[in-house]
N, C-alpha and C positions, 0 to 999 in steps of 0.2 A: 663475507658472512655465509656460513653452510646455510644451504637449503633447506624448508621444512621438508622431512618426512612424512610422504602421505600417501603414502602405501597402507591398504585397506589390508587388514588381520581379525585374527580370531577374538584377540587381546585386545584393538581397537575396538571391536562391537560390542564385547563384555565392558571396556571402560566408558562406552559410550550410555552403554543400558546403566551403567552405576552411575552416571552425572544424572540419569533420568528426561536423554536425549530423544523425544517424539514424547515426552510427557507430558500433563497437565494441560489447563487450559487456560485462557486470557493473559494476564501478566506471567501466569507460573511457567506456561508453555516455554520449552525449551526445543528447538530446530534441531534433528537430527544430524542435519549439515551446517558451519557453517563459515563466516566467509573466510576465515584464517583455515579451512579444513579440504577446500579448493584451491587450484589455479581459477585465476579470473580475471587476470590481464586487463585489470583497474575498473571493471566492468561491476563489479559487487559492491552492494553498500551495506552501510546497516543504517537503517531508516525506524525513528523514535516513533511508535503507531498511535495515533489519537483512541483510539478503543482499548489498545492493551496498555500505554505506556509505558511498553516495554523498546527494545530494542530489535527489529524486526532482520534478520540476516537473511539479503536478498541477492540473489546470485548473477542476474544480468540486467540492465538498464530495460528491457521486456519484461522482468519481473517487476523492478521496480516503479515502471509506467501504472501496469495493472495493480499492484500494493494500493497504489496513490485512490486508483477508481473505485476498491472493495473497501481505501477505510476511509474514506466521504459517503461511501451507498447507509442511510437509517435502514437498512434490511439488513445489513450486516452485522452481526453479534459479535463474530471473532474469529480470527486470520491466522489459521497455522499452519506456517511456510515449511518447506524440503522435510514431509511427513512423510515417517519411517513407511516400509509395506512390509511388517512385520509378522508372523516370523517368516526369515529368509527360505527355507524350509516350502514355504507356499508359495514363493515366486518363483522360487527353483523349480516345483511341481509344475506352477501352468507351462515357465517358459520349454518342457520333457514333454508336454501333453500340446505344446506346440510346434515341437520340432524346430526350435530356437536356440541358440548361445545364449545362455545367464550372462549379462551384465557380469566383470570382472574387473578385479586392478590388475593394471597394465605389466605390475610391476611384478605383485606375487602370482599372478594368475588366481588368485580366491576369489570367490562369489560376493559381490559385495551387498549389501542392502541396497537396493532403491528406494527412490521416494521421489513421492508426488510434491511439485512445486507447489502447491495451496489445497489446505483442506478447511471449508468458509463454512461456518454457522450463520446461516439465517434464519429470518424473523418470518413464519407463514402463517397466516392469520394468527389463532391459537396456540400456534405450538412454532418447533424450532425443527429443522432439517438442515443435512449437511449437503454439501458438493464438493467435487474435487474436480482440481481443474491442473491440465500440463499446460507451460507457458512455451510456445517455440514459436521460431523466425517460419514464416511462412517457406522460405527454401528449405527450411530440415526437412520438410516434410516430403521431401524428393529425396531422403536416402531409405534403402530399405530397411535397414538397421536400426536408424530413429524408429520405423512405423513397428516394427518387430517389437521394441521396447514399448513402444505405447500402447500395443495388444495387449501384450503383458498388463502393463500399468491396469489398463480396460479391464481386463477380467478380473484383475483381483478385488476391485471394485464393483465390479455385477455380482461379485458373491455376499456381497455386505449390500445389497439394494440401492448404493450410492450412488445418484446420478455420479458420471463423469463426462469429460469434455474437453477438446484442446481448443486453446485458446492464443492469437495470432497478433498480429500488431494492428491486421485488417479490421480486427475487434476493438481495439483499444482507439477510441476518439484522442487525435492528435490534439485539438484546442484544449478539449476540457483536461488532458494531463498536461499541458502549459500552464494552465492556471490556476491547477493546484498544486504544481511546480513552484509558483507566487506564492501562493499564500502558507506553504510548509511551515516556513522558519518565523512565522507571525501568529503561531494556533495557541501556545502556553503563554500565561500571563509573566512566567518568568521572560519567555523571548523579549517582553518588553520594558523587563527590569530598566532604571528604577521608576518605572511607572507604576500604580497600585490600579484596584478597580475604579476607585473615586475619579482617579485623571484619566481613563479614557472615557469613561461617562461626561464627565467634562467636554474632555475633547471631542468625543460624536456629538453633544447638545450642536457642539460650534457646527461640523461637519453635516449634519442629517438634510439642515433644509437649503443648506449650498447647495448638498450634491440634488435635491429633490426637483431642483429648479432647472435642472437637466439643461443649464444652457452654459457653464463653463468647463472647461478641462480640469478633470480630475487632478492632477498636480496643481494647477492653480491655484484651485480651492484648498489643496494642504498644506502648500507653502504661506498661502492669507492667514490660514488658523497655526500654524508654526509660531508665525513674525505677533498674532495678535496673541498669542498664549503664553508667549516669552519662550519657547522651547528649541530646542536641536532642529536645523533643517530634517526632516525627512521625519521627523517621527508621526507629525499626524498621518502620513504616508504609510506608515506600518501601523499606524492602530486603525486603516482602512482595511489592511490584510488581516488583520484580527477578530471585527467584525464581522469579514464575509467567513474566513476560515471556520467561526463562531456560529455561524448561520444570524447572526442579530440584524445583518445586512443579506438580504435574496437578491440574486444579481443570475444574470442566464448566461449559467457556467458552459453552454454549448458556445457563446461568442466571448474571443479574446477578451481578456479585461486589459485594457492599452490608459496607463497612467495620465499621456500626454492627450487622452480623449474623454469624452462625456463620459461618464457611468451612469448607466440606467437602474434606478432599484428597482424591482416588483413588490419587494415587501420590504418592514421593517419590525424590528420584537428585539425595545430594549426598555430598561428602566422596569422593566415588569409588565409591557403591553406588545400590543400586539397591533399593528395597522396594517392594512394588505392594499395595496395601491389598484389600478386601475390597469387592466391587461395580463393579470397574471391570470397562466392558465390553466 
């Protein structure tokens, strides 16, 4: 099979601006890059967002650790990944006013566009601000060339008043991207097809004051209400990841959630209510 061609042109960033790539916002928003448009040596995914329900096209397992952290944050409004720095024109200026090589394809030697790994709309009091943030391996950041780029990056974003910031793996809490790792593929009530809302409402009545009694293993208690509900091994198991993914279950996402051990709630909000346990803080 030939190879894709990904050689960055003049022709490529016209047909890029006509798909209406670095547009829009929430579901509409469309990635200026994305992962069929890189090498990324298995590294890139495309990750379904709970805020956009879109399709999120993420370029390195560091991007996609931080995705996971910005779409569980409620301060987070909306997540738009490998954002153009548009027009080329201006990056080209600061990187001549810094006495810098413009970013280039290797191939044709043209200037290509960059872009910022995430540009996040949050929630601040009243109103809404944005931030950009570069995602890199703590060692890039020993080469001069990465920092040269990310000056670049930097100023073109101080001229829009846009905080910016790079952001490392030293940032990103290891447990709590494990555990929203779990609970990914258990967020949409289709993942739990052919269950409806009525049977996992069911299913938690069984589950809530098992797990509340905080004195057996969490798999225990799913396989009891499996065997007593008539159902498939492991599914109250996944409509436990639904719940917490759901928030209807508060669980403290800084410690492992481990199946074969107790789960702790702090809170619960289901059926229409709301009860907050004893120790939340």
């Amino acid at each position: 099979m030939a190879k894709r061609n990904r050689s960055t042109n003049q022709q490529k960033v016209e047909q890029r601006l006509k798909e209406r790539r670095g547009s829009g916002r929430g579901a509409k928003y469309q990635p200026w890059l994305q992962i069929q448009d890189v090498p990324s040596q298995g590294l890139a995914s495309r990750v379904k967002g709970w805020k956009t329900g879109r399709d999120h096209h993420l370029l390195s397992q560091l991007e996609t650790s931080y995705f996971y952290v910005l779409d569980w944050s409620q301060s987070v409004l909306d997540i738009r990944e490998q954002f153009p720095l548009l027009p080329l024109e201006e990056t080209q200026q600061i990187a001549e006013q810094c006495e810098y090589i413009h970013p280039t394809d290797p191939q044709t030697q043209q200037s290509v566009v960059m872009t910022t790994d995430f540009l996040i709309t949050l929630k601040q009091s009243d109103h809404e601000i944005e931030k950009a943030r570069a995602i890199k391996p703590v060692a890039d950041l020993q080469s001069q060339r990465t920092l040269e780029k990310l000056e670049i990056e930097r100023l073109y974003w101080k001229r829009r008043n846009i905080d910016w910031g790079v952001v490392t793996e030293k940032e990103i809490p290891k447990t709590f991207v494990e555990n929203l790792k779990w609970l990914r593929s258990c967020y949409w009530l289709n993942d739990l097809a052919p269950l409806n809302q009525d049977d996992i409402t069911r299913i938690e009545a069984v589950l809530t004051p098992q797990v509340l009694q905080e004195k057996t293993a969490l798999t225990r208690i799913t396989n009891t209400c499996d065997d007593q509900l008539g159902l498939s091994p492991g599914v109250s198991l996944s409509v436990v990841r639904y719940l917490i993914a759901n928030r209807r279950w508060q669980v403290d996402m800084s410690h492992r959630i481990q199946p074969s051990r107790v789960l702790t709630l702090l809170s619960i909000s289901s059926a229409g209510s709301y009860q907050e346990l004893g120790g939340v803080g």
